[in-house]
C-alpha positions as CSV (number, residue, x, y, z in Angstrom):
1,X,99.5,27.4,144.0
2,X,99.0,23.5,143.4
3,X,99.1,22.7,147.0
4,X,95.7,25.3,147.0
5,X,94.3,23.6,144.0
6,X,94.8,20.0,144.9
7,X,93.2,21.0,148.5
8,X,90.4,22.3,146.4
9,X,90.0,19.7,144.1
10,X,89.8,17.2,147.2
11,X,87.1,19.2,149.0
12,X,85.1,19.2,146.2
13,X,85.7,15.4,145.1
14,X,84.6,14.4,148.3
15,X,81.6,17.0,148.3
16,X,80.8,14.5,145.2
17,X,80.8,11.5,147.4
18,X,78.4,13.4,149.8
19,X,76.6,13.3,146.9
20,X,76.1,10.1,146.2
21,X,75.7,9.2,149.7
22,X,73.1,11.8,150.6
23,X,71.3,11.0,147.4
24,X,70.9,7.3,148.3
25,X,69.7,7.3,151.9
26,X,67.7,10.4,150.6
27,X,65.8,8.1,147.9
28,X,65.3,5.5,150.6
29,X,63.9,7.6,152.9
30,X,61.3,8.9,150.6
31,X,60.8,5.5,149.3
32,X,60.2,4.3,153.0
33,X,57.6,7.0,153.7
34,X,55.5,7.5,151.0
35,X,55.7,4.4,149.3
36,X,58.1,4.5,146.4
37,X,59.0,7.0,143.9
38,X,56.4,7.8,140.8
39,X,57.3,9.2,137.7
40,X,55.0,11.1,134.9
41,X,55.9,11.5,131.4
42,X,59.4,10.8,130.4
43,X,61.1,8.9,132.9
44,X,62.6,11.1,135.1
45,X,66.0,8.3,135.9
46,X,67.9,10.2,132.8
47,X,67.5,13.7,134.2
48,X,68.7,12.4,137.5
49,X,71.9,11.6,135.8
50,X,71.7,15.2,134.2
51,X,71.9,16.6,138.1
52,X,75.0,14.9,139.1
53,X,76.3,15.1,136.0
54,X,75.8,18.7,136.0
55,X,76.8,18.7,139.9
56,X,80.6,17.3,138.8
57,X,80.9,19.5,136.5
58,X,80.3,22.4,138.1
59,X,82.2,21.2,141.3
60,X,85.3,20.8,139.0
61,X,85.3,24.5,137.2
62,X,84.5,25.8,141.1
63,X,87.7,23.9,142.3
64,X,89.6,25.7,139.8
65,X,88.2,29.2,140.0
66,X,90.1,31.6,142.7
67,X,87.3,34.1,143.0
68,X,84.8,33.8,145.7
69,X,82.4,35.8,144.1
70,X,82.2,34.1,140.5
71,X,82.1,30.2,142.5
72,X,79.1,31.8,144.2
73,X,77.4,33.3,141.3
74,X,78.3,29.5,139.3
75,X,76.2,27.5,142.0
76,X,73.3,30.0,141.4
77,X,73.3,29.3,138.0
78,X,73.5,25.6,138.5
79,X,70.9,25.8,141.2
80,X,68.5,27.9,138.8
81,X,69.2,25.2,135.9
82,X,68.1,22.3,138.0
83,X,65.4,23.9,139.0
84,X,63.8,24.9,135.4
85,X,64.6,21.6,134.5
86,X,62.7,20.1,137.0
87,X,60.5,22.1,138.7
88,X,57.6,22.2,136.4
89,X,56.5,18.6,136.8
90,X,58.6,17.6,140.0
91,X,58.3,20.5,142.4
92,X,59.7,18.3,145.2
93,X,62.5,16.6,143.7
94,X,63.6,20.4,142.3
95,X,63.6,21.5,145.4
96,X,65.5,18.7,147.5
97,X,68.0,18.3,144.5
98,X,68.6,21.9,144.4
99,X,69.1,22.3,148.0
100,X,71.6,19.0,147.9
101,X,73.2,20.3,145.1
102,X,73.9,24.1,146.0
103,X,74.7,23.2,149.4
104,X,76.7,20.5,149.1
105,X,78.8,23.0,146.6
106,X,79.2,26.2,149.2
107,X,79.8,23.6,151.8
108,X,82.4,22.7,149.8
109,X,83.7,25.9,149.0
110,X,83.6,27.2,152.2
111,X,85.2,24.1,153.8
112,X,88.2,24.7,150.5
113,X,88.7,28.2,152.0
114,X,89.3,27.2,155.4
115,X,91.3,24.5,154.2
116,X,93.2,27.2,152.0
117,X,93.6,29.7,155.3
118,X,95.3,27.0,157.3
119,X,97.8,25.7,154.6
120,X,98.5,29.2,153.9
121,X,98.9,29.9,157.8
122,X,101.6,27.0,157.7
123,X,102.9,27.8,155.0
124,X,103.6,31.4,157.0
125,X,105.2,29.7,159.7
């Protein structure tokens, strides 16, 4: 049982790195080809930290959880929360930071169960 949810906890700590890594080259490639990154209202840096913020969090309860179905149904719900948060005056940042969040975190889970199939296998032998 802890050798399933350190394994779990490690997948998703390092779908948090992805994260950061993704979100980087992803900034400079928009700031590359369209010129650098404008902002109405409020500035929009805060609810960036909100995301990841959000995105650890929710990577953490979904290392924890054994059930497939309610890790599932918890991206959704993160997913759907970025998305009111953002998509009302940044329809393209919703949309890339939803995709990089939700599917960085099914990668991550699916990637935990395989990882969880093969320890189990050895475990077996």
């Amino acid at each position: 049982m802890m050798v399933r949810l350190a394994a779990g906890l490690l997948v998703h700590f390092f779908a948090c790195v992805m994260y950061v890594v993704v979100n980087y080259y992803g900034v400079s490639l928009y700031k590359f080809l369209f010129g650098g990154l404008t902002s109405r209202g409020a500035s929009i840096g805060i609810a960036m930290y909100m995301v990841f913020y959000l995105f650890i969090f929710v990577n953490l309860v979904v290392a924890v959880i054994p059930r497939r179905m309610v890790k599932v149904s918890i991206v959704f719900l993160m997913v759907a929360l970025i998305l009111v948060y953002l998509l009302p005056l940044y329809p393209v940042r919703a949309a890339a930071y939803s995709v990089l969040t939700g599917g960085l975190t099914i990668l991550a889970i699916w990637l935990a169960g395989k990882l969880d199939k093969m320890l189990l296998a050895r475990v077996m032998t």
